[in-house]
LOZAVO-824638 format. One record per residue (C-alpha): residue in one letter; residue number from 1; x, y, z. Coordinates in nm, 3 decimals, padded with zeros to 5 digits. Layout:
// residues N
+------+-----+---------+---------+---------+
! type ! seq !       x !       y !       z !
+------+-----+---------+---------+---------+
!    A ! NUM !       X !       Y !       Z !
...
+------+-----+---------+---------+---------+
This chain:
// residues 50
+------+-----+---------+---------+---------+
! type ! seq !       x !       y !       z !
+------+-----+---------+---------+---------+
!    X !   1 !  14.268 !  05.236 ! -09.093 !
!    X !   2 !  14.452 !  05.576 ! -09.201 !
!    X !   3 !  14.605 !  05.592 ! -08.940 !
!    X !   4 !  14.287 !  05.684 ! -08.695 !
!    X !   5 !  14.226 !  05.480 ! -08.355 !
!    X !   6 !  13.990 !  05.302 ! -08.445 !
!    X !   7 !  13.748 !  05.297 ! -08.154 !
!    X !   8 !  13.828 !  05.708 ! -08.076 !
!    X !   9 !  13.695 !  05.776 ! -08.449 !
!    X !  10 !  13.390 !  05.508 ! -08.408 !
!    X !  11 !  13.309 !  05.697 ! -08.049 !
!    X !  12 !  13.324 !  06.060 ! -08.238 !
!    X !  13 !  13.109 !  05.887 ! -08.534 !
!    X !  14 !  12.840 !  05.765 ! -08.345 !
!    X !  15 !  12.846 !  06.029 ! -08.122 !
!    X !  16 !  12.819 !  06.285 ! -08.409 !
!    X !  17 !  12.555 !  06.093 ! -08.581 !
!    X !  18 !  12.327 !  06.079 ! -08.244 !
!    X !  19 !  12.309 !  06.421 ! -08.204 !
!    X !  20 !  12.229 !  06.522 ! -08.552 !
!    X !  21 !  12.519 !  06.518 ! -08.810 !
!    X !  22 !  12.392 !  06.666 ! -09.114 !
!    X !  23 !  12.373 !  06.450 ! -09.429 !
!    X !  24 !  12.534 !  06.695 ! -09.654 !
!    X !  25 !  12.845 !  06.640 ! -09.426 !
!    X !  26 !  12.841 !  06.294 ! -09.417 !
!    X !  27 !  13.179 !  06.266 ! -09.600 !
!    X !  28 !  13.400 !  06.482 ! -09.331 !
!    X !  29 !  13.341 !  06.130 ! -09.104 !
!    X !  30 !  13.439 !  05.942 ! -09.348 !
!    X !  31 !  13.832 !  05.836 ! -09.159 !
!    X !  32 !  14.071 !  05.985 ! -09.391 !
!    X !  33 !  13.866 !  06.324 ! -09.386 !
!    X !  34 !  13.833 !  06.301 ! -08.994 !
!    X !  35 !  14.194 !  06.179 ! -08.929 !
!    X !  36 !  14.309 !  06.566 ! -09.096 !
!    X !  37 !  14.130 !  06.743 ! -08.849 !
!    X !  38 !  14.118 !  06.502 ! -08.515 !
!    X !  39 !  14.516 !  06.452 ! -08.571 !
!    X !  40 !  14.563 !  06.409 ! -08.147 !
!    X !  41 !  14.408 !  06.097 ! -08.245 !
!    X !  42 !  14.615 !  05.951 ! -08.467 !
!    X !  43 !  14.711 !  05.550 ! -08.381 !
!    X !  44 !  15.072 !  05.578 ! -08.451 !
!    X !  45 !  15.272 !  05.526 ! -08.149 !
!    X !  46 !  15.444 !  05.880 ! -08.053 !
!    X !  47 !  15.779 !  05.899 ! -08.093 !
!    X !  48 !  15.826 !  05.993 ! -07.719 !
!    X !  49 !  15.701 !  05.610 ! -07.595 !
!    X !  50 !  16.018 !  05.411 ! -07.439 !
+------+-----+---------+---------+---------+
């Protein structure tokens, strides 16, 4: 799902949307527009993992 954890971009979504999330914005949580500015949260493994 580009690349985005899954449940850390559904959290941020919902959370987001609860406290007011303008509809005008509505397509910067759509996940390839989130994943370029939340990249900490990407769901590839980092390259420092054993």
């Amino acid at each position: 799902m580009h690349h985005v954890n899954p449940l850390t971009w559904a959290t941020d979504v919902l959370t987001k949307l609860q406290d007011g999330w303008p509809r005008s914005r509505l397509d910067e949580l759509l996940p390839d527009a989130w994943a370029s500015t939340h990249a900490e949260a990407s769901a590839t493994p980092s390259s420092s993992a054993p």
